[in-house]
C-alpha positions in Angstrom: -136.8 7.0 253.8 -138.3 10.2 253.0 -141.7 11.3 254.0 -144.8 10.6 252.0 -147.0 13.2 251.4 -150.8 12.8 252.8 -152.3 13.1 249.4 -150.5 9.9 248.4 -150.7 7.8 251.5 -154.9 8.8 251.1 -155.4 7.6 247.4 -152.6 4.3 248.0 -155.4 3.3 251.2 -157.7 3.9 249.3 -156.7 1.9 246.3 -155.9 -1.2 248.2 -159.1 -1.2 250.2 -161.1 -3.3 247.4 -158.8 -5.7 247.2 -158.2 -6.2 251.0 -162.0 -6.4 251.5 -162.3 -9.0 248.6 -159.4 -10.9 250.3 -160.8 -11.3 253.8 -164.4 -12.1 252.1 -162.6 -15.2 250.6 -160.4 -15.8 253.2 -164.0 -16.5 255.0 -166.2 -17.9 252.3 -162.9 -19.6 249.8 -160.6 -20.4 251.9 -156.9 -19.0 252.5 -155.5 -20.7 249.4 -158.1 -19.1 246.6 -157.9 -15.8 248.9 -154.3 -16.0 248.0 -154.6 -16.4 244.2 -156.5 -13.5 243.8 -154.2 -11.3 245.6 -151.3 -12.6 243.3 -153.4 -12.0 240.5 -154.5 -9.0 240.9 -150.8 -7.9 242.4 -149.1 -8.9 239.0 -151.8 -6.6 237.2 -151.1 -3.4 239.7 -147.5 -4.1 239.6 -147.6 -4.4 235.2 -149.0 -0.9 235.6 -146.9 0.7 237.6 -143.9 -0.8 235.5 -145.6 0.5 232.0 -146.9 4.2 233.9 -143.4 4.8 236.2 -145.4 8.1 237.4 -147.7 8.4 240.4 -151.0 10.1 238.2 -150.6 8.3 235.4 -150.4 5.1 237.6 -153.4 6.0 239.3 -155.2 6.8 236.8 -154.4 3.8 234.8 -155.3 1.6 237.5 -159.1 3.1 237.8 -160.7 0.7 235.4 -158.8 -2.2 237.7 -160.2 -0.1 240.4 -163.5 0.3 239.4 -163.8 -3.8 238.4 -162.1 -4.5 242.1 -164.5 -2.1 244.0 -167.7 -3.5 241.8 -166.5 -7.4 242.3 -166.1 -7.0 246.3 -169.2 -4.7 247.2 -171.0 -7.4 244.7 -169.5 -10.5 247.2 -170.4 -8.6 250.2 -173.9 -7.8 249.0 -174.7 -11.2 247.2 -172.4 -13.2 249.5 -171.2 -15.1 246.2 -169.4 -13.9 242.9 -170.8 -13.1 239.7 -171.7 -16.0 237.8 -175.1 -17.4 236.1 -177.6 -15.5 237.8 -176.7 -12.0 237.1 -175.8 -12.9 233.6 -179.4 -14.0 232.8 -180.5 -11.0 234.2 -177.7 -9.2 231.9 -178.8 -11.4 229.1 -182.7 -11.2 229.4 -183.4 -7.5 230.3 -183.0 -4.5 228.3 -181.0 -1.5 228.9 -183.8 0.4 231.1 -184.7 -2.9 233.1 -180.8 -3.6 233.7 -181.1 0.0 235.2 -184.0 -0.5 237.3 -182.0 -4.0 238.9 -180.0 -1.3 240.6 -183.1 0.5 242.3 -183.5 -2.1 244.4 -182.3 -0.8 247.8 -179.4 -3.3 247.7 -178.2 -2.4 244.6 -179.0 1.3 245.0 -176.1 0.6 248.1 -173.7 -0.7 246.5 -174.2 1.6 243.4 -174.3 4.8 246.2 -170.9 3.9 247.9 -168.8 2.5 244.4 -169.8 6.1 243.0 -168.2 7.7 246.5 -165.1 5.4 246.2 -164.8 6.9 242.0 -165.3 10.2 242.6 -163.0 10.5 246.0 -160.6 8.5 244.0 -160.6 10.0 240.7 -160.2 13.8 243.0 -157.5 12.6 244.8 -155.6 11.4 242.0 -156.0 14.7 240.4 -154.1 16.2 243.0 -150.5 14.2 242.8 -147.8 15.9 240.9 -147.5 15.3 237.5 -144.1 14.4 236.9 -143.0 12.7 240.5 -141.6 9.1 240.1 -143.9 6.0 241.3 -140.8 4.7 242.4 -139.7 6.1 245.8 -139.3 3.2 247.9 -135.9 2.2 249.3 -134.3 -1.3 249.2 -135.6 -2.2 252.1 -138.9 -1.4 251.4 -139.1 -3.0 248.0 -137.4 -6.4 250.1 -140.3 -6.6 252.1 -143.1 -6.2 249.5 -140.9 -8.9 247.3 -141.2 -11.4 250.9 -144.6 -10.8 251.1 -145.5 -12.0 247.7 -143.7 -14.6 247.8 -145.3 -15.7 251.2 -148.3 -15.2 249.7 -147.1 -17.5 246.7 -146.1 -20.4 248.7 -149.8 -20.1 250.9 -151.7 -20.1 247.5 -149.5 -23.2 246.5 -150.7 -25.6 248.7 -153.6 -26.1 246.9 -152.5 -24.9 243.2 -156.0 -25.7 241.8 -157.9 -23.8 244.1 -154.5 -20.7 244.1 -155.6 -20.9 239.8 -159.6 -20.5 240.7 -158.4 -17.5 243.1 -156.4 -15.8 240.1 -159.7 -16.0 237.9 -161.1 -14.1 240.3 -159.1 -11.1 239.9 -160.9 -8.1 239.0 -159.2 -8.7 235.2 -159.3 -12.1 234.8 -163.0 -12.3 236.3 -164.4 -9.8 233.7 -163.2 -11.8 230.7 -164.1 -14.9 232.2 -167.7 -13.4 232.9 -168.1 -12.0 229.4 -166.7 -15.2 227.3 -168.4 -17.9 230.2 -172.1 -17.4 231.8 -172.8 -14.1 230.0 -171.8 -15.7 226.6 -173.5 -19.1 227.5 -176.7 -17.3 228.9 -177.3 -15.1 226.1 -176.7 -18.5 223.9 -179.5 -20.1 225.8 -181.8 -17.6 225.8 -181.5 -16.8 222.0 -182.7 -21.2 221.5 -178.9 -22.2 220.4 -179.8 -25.5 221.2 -182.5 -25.7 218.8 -182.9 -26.3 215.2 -185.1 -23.2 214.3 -186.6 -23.1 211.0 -188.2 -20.2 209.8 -191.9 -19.9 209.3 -191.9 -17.8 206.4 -194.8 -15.6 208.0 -196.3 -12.2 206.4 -198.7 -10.0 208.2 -202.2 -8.9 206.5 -203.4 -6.3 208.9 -201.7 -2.4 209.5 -200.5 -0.9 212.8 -202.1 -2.9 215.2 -201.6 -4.1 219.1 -201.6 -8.0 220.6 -201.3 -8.9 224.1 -200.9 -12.6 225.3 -201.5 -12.9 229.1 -200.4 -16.4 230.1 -202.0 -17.3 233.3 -200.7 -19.8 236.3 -202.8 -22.7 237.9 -206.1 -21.1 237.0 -209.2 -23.3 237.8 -212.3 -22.1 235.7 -214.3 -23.2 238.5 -213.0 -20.6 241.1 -213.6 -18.0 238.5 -217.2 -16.1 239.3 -217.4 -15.0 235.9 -218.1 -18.8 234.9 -220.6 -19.3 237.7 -218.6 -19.3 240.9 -220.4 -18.8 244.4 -217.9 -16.0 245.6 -217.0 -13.1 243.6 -213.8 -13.6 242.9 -213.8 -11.6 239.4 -215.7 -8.6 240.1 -214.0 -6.9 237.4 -214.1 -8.8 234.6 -217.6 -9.3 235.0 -218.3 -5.5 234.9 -217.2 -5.7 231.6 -218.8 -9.0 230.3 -220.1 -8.0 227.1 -216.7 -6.3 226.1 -215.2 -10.0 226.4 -215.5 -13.3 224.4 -214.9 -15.8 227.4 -214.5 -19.7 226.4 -216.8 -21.9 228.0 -215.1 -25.1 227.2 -211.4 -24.3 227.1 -208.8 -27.3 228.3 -205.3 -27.5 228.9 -203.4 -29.8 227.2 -201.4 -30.4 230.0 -201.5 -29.9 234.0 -198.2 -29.1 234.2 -196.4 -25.8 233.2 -193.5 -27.1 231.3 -195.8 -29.0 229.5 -198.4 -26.7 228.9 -196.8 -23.8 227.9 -194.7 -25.1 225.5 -197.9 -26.7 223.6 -199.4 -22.9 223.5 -196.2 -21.5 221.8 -195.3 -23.5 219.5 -198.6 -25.1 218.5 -197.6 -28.5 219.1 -200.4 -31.2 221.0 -199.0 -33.7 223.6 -198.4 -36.2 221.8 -196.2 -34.4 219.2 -194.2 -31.8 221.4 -190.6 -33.0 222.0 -187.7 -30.4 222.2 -186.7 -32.5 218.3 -189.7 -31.3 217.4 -189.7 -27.7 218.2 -188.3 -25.1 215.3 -189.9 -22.1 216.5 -192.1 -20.2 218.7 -194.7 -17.9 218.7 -192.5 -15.1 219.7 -190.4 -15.9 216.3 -193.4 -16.4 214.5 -194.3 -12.4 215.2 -191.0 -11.5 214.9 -190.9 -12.8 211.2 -193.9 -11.1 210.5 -192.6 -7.8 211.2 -194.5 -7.5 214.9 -191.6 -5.3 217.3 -192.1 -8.7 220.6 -191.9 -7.6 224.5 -191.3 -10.8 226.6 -192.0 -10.1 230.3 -191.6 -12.9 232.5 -192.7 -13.4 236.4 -192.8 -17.3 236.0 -190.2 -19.5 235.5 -187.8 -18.2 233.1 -186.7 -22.1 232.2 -189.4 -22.6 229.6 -188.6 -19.4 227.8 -185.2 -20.7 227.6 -186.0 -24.3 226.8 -188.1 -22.7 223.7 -185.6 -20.4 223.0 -187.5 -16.9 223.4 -185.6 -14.4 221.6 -188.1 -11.4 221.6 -187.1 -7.7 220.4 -187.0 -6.9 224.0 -187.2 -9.5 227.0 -187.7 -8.6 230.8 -187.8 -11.5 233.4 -187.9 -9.7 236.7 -188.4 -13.1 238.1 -184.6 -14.1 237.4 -183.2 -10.6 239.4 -185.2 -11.0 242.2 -183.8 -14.3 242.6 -180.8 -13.7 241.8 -181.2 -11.0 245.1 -182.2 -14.0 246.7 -185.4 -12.5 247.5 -189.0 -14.2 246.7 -191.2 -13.6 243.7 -192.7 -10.4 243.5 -196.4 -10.4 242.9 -197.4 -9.6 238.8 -198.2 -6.1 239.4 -194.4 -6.0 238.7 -194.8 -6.4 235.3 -197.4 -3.5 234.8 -194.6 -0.5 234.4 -192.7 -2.6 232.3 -196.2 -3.1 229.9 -197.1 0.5 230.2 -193.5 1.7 229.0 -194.0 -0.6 226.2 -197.3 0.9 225.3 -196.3 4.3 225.5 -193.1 3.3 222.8 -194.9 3.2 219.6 -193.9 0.3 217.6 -196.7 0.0 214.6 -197.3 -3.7 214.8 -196.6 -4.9 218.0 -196.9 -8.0 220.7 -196.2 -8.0 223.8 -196.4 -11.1 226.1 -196.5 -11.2 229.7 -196.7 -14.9 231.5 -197.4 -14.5 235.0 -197.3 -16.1 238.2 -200.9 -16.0 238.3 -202.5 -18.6 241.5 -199.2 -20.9 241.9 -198.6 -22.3 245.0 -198.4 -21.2 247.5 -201.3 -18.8 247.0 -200.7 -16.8 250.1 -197.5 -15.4 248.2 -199.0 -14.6 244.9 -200.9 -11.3 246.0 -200.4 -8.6 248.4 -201.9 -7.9 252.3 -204.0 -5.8 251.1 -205.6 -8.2 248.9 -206.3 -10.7 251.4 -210.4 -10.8 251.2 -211.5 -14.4 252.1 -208.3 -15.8 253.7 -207.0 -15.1 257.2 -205.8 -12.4 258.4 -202.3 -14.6 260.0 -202.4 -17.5 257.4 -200.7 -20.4 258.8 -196.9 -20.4 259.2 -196.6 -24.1 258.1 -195.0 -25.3 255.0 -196.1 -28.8 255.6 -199.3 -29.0 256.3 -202.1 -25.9 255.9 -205.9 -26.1 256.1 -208.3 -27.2 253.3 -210.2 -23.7 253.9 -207.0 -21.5 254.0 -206.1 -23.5 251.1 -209.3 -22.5 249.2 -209.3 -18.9 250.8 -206.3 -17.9 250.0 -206.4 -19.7 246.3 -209.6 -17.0 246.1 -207.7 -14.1 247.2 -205.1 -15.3 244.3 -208.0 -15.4 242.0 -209.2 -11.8 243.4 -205.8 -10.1 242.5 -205.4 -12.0 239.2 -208.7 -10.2 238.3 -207.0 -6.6 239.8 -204.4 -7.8 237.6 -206.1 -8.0 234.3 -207.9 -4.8 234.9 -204.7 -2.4 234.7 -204.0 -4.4 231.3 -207.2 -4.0 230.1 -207.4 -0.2 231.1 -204.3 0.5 229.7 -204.2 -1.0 226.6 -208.0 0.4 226.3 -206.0 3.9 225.8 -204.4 2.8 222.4 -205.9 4.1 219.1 -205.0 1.2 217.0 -206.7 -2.1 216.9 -205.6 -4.3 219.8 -206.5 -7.4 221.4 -205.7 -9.2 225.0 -205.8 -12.6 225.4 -206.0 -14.4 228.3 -205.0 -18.2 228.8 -204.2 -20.4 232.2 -201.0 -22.6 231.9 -203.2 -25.0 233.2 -205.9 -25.5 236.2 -205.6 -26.3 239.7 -206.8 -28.7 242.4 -208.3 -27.9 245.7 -208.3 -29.9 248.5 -211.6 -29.5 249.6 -213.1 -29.7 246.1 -210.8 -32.3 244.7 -209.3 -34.5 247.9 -205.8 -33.0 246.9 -204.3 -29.2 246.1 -201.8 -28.5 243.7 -201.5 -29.7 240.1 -198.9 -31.9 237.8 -200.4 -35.4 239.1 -200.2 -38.3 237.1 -203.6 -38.8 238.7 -205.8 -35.9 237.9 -209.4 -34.2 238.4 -211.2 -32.1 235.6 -209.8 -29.0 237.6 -206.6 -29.8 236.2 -207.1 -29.2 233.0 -210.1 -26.7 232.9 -208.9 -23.2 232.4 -210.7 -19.8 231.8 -209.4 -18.1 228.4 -210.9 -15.0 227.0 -210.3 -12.6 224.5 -211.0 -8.9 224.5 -210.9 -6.8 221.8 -211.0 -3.0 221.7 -213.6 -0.5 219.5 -211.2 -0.1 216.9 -210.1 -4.0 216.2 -213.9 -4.8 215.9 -214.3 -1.9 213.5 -211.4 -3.4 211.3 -212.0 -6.4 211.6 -216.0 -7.7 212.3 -215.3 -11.2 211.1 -213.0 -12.0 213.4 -215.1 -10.8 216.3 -217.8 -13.0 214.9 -215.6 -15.8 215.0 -214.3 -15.5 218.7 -218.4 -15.4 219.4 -219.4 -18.5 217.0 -216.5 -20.7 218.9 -217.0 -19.4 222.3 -219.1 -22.1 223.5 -216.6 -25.0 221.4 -213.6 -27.0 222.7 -210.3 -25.1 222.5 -206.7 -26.7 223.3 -203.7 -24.6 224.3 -202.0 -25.7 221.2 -205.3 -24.4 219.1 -203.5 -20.6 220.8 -201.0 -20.8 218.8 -203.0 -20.4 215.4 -205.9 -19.1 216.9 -203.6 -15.3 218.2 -201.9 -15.7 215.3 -205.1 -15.0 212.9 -206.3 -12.9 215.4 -203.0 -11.0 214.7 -203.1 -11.1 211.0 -200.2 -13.5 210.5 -200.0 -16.3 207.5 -197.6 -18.5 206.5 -197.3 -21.9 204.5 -198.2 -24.2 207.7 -201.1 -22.0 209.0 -204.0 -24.3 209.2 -207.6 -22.5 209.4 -209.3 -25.2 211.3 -206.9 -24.8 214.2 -208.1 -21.4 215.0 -211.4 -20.4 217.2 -211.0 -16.7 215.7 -211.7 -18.7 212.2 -215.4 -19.9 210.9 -213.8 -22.9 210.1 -212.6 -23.7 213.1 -212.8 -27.7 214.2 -212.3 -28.7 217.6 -209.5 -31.3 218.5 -211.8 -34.0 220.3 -208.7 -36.4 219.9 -205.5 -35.6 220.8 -204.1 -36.7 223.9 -203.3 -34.7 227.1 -200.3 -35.0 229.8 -200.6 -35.6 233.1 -198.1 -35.7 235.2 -195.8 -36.1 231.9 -197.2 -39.1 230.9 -199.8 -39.1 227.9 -203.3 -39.8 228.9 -206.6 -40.5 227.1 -208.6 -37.4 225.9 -210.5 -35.6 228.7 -212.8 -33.7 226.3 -216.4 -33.1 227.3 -218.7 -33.3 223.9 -218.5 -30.2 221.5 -221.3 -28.1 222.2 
């Protein structure tokens, strides 16, 4: 057998070592048997190229796309410690191009990014050393005995179990990338886009010119812990520095205490009683869309209810999904912010943006930063089970605290905009305390005011009250009414300048003719309960 020269025997290591390292990751998280199917796999592929090629460059260099999907697939498993399935195809499915980017500057997935490029480029350089014209066939008969033995052994492992030997083979670099694109990606960007629903468009039209529109959909906000509606601590120093730039909502209610109940109702416009997924045609998001309004989606909340109501903005971001899908908890909101500035800075002419946060969920302690802790202790309690009353209500403040920091980047940055533009803030729902209420949390079928008493406001820059003065004197006439989260739905929508056949005046507070619904039912805890309205003002 003659001698191999070094440049060979480097780029051959190097071009097995993916698929060695993704064979002893399954070996230890698989099994033997679906280790073995992917090696056959992914040995029929590098053996069909070398057949087709016959030369040693052009084998190598029409194995590098195998290569490349090998070394991506195993760095993946080591990193994630599972392969690529429905997580990472909602994040494919949900962010656009510049946020799929910014996945990989997470220091993880700067990592593996940093040491695939090194495998490429050392790979790629050494390939462009071999000889042009040498044969890719040099080995001898023993030598081509012994790789044909080891296959087979390899075989007969994998078929002891043939149905977990087939789930090894779809793992092959190859056969995982079609699987991928044709199985969660497909399905993900299915579900995303509403395919389960029956849309029907809305036929809307737009009355106003360029103009801007920012929903802010809050989490477990309780009016009550606001100090901009009275509250003992100042918990919103901020928004009550700029009081008379704001039309806050003395009376607003929740039409449910539950999330996936409430937020529903404020997007499609749909009360309790009336909001089943059979009922649902449309959102608001589709609503702007059809209006000619350029949507942002930018999720730190549960990306299910986007999903459920079948979101399908211009351009979604749920950073929520990729930090879980890094296994990591969620980040506080201020992860949204260069997301919503990039936005601002892209000029659209008419354009929405929404942003639901994660606002004052449990567990409070979590929503907000160190630094941000002002009332709560400095070592909050380690327990899962059982925490104070008054670490409860501290660190529900400190929530409160950076929800307020929160709003004022928004504000101030959407303040720099020389078109008309509006921000309007709405909780989910409220919360419960457990040293104001006897319980803490939210969702119960058995419920306090708290649960469904939200702060909602709208702001409204210089130039929007210049265009548009009736509007403004609208949001002030109604402040001091009952408004729903389904009245939302109509209510942004004039504020936006959108009609269309089902548009209903007396469902919006930016309307004179705004009525209250002092009827409708509410949820609790899913179940449909008697009104809790307090008599309209």
């Amino acid at each position: 057998m003659r001698k191999l020269p070094f440049r060979l025997i480097a780029v051959s290591a190097l071009c097995v070592t993916p698929y060695l390292v993704m064979a002893i990751w399954l070996i230890a998280h698989k099994g033997v048997q679906f280790a073995a199917g992917y090696l056959i796999a992914s040995l029929l592929v590098v053996g069909l190229i070398a057949v087709i090629t016959r030369f040693q460059r052009s084998f190598f260099l029409a194995h590098f796309p195998v290569f490349l999907l090998a070394t991506v697939l195993a760095l993946f498993a080591l990193v994630q410690g599972d392969l690529p399935g429905d997580p990472i195809a909602y994040v494919l499915a949900t962010s656009a191009s510049d946020e799929v980017a910014s996945y990989f500057s997470l220091w993880q997935n700067q990592r593996v990014l940093l040491t695939a490029l090194v495998f490429f480029v050392v790979y790629l350089a050494w390939t462009g050393s071999l000889p042009r014209r040498t044969p890719l066939v040099w080995a001898g008969r023993r030598v081509r005995w012994t790789a044909i033995a080891s296959f087979g052994l390899v075989a007969a492992v994998g078929a002891t179990q043939p149905v977990v030997l087939l789930e090894g083979m779809a793992a092959s670099p190859a056969a995982a990338l079609a699987l991928f694109l044709t199985g969660p990606l497909a399905e993900a960007r299915e579900t995303v886009r509403g395919g389960d629903l029956h849309k029907i468009p809305y036929a809307a039209v737009h009355m106003n010119g360029d103009e801007l529109h920012v929903l802010i959909i809050g989490e477990s906000a309780r009016k009550d812990s606001w100090s901009v509606y009275g509250y003992g601590r100042q918990t919103t120093p901020y928004l009550e520095s700029i009081r008379d730039e704001v039309i806050f909502f003395r009376h607003a209610l929740s039409d449910a205490n539950a999330t996936v109940y409430a937020v529903p109702a404020l997007l499609t416009g749909l009360d309790p009683k009336n909001l089943t997924l059979s009922t649902v045609h449309g959102n608001f998001v589709d609503l702007a869309k059809e209006a000619g309004y350029y949507t942002s989606w930018l999720v730190n909340n549960d990306a299910s209810i986007s999903y459920m109501l079948g979101i399908d903005a211009d351009d979604a971001v749920y950073p929520h999904v990729v930090y879980a899908s890094m296994a990591q908890s969620s980040p506080p909101d201020a992860v949204l912010l260069p997301i919503l500035r990039r936005r601002l800075a892209q000029h659209h002419g008419l354009q929405f943006i929404g942003l639901h946060t994660f606002g004052s969920h449990t567990r409070y302690l979590h929503r907000y930063p160190a630094a941000f802790r002002h009332f709560g202790p400095s070592e909050p309690s380690k327990s899962l089970v059982r925490v104070p009353d008054q670490e409860v209500l501290d660190t529900y403040d400190d929530s409160v605290m950076y929800t307020d920091w929160f709003l004022r980047q928004v504000i101030e940055a959407v303040r720099g905009v020389d078109v008309p533009a509006t921000i309007t803030y709405v909780a989910d729902h409220g919360e419960e305390l457990g040293l104001l209420d006897g319980r803490s949390g939210h969702g119960f079928p058995v419920y306090s005011h708290g649960s469904f008493s939200i702060p909602a406001f709208v702001w409204v820059n210089a130039a929007y009250r210049r265009a548009h003065p009736e509007k403004v004197a609208a949001l002030v006439q109604n402040r001091d009414r009952t408004v729903r989260t389904h009245d939302f739905f109509y209510s942004i929508a004039d504020l936006m300048g959108i009609r269309w056949p089902a548009f209903v005046a007396q469902r919006s507070f930016a309307s004179p003719d705004f009525v209250p619904d002092l009827k409708s039912p509410f949820s609790a805890g899913g179940n449909l309960v008697p009104s809790v309205v307090e008599p309209d003002p």
